[in-house]
C-alpha positions as CSV (number, residue, x, y, z in Angstrom):
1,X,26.7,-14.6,22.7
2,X,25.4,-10.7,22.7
3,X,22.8,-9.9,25.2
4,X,19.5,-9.5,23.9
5,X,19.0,-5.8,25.3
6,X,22.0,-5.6,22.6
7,X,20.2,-7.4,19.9
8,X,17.2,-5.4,20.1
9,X,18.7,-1.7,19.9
10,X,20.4,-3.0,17.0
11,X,20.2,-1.1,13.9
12,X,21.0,-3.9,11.9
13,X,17.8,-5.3,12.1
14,X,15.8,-2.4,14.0
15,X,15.8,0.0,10.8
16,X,14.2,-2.5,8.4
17,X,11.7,-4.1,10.4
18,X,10.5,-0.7,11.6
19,X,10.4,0.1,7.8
20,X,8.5,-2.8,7.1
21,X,6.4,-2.1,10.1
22,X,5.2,1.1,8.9
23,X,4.6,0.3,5.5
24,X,2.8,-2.5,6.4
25,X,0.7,-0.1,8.2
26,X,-0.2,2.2,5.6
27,X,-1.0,-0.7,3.3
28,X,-3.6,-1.7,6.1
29,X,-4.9,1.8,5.9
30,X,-4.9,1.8,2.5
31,X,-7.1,-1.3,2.2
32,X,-9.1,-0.8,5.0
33,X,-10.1,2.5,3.5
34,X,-10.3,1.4,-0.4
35,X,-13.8,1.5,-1.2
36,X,-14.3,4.8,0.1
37,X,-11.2,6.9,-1.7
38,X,-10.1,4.3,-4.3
39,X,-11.6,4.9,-7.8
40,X,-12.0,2.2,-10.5
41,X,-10.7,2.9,-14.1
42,X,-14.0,3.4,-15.4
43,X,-14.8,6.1,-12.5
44,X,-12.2,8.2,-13.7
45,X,-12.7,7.8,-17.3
46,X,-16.2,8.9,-16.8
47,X,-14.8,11.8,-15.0
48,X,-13.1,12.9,-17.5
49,X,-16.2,12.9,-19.3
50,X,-15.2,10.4,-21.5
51,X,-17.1,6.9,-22.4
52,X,-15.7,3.8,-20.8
53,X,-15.4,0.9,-23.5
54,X,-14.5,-2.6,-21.3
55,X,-14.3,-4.6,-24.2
56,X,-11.8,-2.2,-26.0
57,X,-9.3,-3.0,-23.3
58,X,-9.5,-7.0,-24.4
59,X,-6.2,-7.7,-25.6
């Protein structure tokens, strides 16, 4: 059996958790901050200075 010190410094495993780590993070961020720099569709349609029709978008 490999010594855990071995296991650990491991890029077998080490590259993708760290990956998943990080964007883990981000998404975090991401959420955390969503209300302040997220827009909703009809935000940036009436940006665009265009009207924003909800029921047109009823499939």
């Amino acid at each position: 059996m490999a010594n855990w010190k071995e296991i650990v410094k491991s890029p077998t495993w080490l590259f993708p958790t760290a990956l998943l780590l990080f964007l883990g993070f981000i998404e975090t961020v991401h959420v955390i901050k969503h209300g302040k720099y997220c827009k909703t569709e009809s935000e940036w349609v009436y940006e665009q200075g265009m009207d924003y029709d909800k029921e047109s978008l009823v499939d």
